[in-house]
ZAKEVO-644287 format. One line per field, with one value per residue (C-alpha): residue in three letters; chain; x, y, z. Coordinates in steps of 0.5 Angstrom, whole numbers, plus 500, padded with zeros to 3 digits. Example, Ala and Ser with C-alpha at 12.3 -4.5 7.8 and 13.67 -1.06 7.14 Angstrom:
2
type: c(ALA;SER)
mol: c(A;A)
c1: c(525;527)
c2: c(491;498)
c3: c(516;514)
//
This chain:
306
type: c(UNK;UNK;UNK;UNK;UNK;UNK;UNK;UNK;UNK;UNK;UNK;UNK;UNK;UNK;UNK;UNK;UNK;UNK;UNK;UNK;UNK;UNK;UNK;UNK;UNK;UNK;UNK;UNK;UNK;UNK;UNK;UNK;UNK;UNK;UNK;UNK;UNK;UNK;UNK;UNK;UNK;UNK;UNK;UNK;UNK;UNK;UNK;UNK;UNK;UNK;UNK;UNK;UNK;UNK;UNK;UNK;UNK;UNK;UNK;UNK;UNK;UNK;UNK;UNK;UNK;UNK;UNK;UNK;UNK;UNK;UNK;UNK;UNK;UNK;UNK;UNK;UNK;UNK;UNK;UNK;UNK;UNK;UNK;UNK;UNK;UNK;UNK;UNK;UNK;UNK;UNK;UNK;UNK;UNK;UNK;UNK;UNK;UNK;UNK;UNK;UNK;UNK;UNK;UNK;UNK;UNK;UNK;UNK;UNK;UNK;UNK;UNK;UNK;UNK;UNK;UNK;UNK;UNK;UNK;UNK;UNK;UNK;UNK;UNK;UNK;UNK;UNK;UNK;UNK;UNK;UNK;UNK;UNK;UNK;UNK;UNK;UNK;UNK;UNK;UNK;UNK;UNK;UNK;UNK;UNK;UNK;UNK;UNK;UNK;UNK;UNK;UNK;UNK;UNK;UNK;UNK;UNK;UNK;UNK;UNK;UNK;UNK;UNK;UNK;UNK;UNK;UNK;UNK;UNK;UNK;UNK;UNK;UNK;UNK;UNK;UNK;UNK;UNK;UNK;UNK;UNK;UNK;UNK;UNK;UNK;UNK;UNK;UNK;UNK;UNK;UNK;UNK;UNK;UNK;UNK;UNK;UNK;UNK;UNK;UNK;UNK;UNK;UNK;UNK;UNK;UNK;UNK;UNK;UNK;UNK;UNK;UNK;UNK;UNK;UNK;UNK;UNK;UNK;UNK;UNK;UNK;UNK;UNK;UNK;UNK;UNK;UNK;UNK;UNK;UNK;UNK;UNK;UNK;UNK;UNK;UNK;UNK;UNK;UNK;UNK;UNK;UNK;UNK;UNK;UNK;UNK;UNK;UNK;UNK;UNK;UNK;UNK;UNK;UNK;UNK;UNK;UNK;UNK;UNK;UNK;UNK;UNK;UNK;UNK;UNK;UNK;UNK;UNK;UNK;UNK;UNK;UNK;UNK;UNK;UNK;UNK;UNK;UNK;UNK;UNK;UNK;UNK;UNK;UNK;UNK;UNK;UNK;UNK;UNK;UNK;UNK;UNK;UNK;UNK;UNK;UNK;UNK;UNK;UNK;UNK;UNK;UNK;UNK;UNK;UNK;UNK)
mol: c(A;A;A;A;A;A;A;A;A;A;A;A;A;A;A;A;A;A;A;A;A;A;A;A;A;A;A;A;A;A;A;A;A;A;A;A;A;A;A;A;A;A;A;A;A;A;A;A;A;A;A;A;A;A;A;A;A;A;A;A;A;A;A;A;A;A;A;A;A;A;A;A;A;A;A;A;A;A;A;A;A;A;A;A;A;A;A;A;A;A;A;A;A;A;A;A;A;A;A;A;A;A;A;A;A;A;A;A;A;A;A;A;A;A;A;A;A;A;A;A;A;A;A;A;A;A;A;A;A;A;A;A;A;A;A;A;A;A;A;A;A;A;A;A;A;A;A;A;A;A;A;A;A;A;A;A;A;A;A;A;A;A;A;A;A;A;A;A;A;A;A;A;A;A;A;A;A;A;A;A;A;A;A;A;A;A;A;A;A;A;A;A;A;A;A;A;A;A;A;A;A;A;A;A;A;A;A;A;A;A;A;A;A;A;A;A;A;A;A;A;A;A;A;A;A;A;A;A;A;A;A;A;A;A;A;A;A;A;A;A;A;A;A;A;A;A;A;A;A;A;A;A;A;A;A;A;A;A;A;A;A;A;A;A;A;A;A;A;A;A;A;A;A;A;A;A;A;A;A;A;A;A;A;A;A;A;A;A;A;A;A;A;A;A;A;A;A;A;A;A;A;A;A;A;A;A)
c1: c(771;763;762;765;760;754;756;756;750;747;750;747;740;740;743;737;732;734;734;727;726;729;725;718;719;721;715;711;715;714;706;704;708;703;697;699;700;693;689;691;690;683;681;683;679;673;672;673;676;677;680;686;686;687;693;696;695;699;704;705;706;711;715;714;716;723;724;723;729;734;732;733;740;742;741;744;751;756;758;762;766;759;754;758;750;750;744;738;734;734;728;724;725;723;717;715;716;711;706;707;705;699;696;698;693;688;688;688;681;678;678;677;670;667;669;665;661;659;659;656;654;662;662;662;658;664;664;664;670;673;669;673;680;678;676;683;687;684;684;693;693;690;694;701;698;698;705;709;704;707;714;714;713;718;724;720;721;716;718;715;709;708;709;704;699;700;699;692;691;691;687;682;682;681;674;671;673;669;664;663;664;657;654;655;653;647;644;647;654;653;656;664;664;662;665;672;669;670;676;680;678;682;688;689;688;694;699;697;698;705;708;706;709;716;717;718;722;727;726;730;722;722;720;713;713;712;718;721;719;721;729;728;727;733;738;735;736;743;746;751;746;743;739;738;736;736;734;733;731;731;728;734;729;727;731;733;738;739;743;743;746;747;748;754;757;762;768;768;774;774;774;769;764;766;764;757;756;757;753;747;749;748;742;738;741;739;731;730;731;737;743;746;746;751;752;755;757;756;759;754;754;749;748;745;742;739)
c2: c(389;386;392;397;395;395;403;404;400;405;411;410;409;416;418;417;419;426;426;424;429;435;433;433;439;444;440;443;450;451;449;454;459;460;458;464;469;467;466;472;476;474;473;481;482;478;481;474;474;467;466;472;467;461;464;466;459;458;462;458;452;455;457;449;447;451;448;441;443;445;439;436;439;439;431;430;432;426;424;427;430;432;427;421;417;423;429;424;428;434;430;430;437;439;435;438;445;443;440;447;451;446;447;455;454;451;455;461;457;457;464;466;462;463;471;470;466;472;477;474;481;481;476;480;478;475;473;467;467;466;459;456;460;456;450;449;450;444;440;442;442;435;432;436;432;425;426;428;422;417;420;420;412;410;413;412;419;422;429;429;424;431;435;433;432;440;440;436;441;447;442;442;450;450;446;450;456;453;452;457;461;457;458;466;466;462;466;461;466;462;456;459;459;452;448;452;451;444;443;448;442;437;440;443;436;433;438;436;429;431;435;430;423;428;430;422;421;427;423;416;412;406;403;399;392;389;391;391;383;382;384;379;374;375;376;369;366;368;362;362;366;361;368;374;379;386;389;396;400;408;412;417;420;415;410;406;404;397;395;387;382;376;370;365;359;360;354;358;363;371;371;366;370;377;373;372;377;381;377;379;386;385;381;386;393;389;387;394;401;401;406;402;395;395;388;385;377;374;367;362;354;350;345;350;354;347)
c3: c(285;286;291;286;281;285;287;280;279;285;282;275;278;282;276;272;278;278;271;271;276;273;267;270;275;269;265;270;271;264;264;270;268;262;266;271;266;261;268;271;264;262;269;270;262;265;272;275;281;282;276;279;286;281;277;284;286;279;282;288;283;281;288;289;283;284;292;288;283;288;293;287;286;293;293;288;292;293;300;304;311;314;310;310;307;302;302;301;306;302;299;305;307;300;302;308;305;300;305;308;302;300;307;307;300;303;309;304;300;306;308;302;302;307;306;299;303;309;303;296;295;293;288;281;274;270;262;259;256;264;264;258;260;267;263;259;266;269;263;264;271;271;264;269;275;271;268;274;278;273;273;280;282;276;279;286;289;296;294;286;289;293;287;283;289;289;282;282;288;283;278;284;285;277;279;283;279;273;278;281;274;271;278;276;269;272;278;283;286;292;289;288;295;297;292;295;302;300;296;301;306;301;299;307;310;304;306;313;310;307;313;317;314;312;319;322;316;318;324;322;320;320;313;312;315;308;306;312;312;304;306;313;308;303;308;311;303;303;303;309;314;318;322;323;329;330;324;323;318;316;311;307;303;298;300;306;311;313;320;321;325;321;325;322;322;328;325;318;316;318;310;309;314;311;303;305;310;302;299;304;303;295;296;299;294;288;291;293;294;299;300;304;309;315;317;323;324;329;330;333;333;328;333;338;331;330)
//
């Protein structure tokens, strides 16, 4: 009975975190879909170049933004034959596919800037109106970032943390532009260039970051040494458990897999070593993000312990 209410415990708390995530990503589908249609369209009225490239970067918003919504759905999935621990590691894909895109964006950046910056005799005259488009954008990319950011460490999700980086990178983007556009007006078209140079750097060292950090979760990570510490000591407070020894965790999307040996009383009962090894196992599911802890008895003497 006590396991039945922790799974459901569990389910209710996956339950609310992919509804907080469907929420915040077609928040952010609806936000760009807008913003890739107004850039575009003035930026094409304005003779703006960069407020065209920052409507396509709009555009691949959109495309991380659906990635997110079918890991989302897909990690949602119950357990089954093939994936007994259930489809948690959609997530860590997800997150990879986006590290993937933003490194691609700020490759493109890069490229882009040091073209203009070989060739400023490209960059056109453009109109004011495309600095107040440019202006308005940041001002959404920026509130869109702080949102999904904020829904992000609520419901304790990588894959929405990375989605809105991405979209702080698109906030970023629309930075340069409203720079290099006042630049323009100003005399001063080097200064578009320049400030893609440096923001491209950025947004193509965090998709590395993210890339980076999805890859050794797909490879069964370890979780940090604090945490990992944190869930030693509520294993040792459990009463009964008189030590512990080769403890092992593991990343399964955002959640963690626990494998331990508690050591116990050897003179006690099989039922009364498997009722605290289940109140271990409960300690640890309440205080963290865990799927799952495996435990494993071992009896030992408490004189030899002492």
């Amino acid at each position: 009975m006590e396991q039945e209410i922790l799974f459901d415990e569990h389910d209710n708390e996956q339950s609310a975190r992919y509804k907080a995530a469907k929420k915040s990503t077609w928040v952010s589908v609806f936000v760009n879909c807008l913003l890739t249609v107004g850039q575009v369209f003035v930026g094409i009225l304005s003779g703006s170049q960069g407020l065209i490239a920052d409507g396509i970067h709009s555009l691949s918003d959109l495309v991380a933004d659906f990635v997110v919504l079918l890991a989302n759905y897909k990690s949602k999935k119950e357990a089954d034959e093939d994936h007994p621990y259930g489809h948690h590691r959609y997530e860590n894909a997800a997150s990879l596919v986006l590290g993937a895109l933003l490194l691609a964006v700020g490759v493109g950046m890069l490229w882009s800037a040091i073209h203009k910056i070989q060739h400023p005799e490209s960059i056109p005259h453009v109109q004011i109106i495309a600095l107040w488009v440019a202006l308005t954008a940041l001002a959404f990319k920026e509130l869109l970032f702080r949102y999904m950011l904020a829904v992000a460490k609520r419901v304790r999700s990588s894959m929405l943390v990375a989605n809105a980086w991405h979209a702080r990178s698109d906030a970023a983007s629309s930075l340069v532009v409203a720079i290099g556009i006042v630049g323009n007006l100003l005399g001063y078209a080097i200064f578009d260039p320049l400030a893609a140079l440096i923001v491209g750097v950025m947004v193509a060292k965090m998709g590395y970051s993210f890339m980076w950090d999805s890859l050794h979760d797909l490879m069964d990570r370890a979780v940090d040494a604090e945490t990992e510490e944190k869930i030693k000591t509520t294993l040792l407070n459990t009463k009964g458990v008189s030590g512990i020894h080769d403890l092992k965790t593991r990343k399964m999307g955002d959640l963690i897999v626990v494998d331990v040996h508690l050591e116990i009383d050897g003179t006690l009962s099989v039922k009364e070593g498997h009722d605290i090894a289940v109140e271990a196992r409960k300690a640890v599911l309440d205080s963290y993000p865990v799927l799952n802890v495996m435990t494993h008895v071992d009896p030992v003497s408490l004189k030899s312990v002492a």
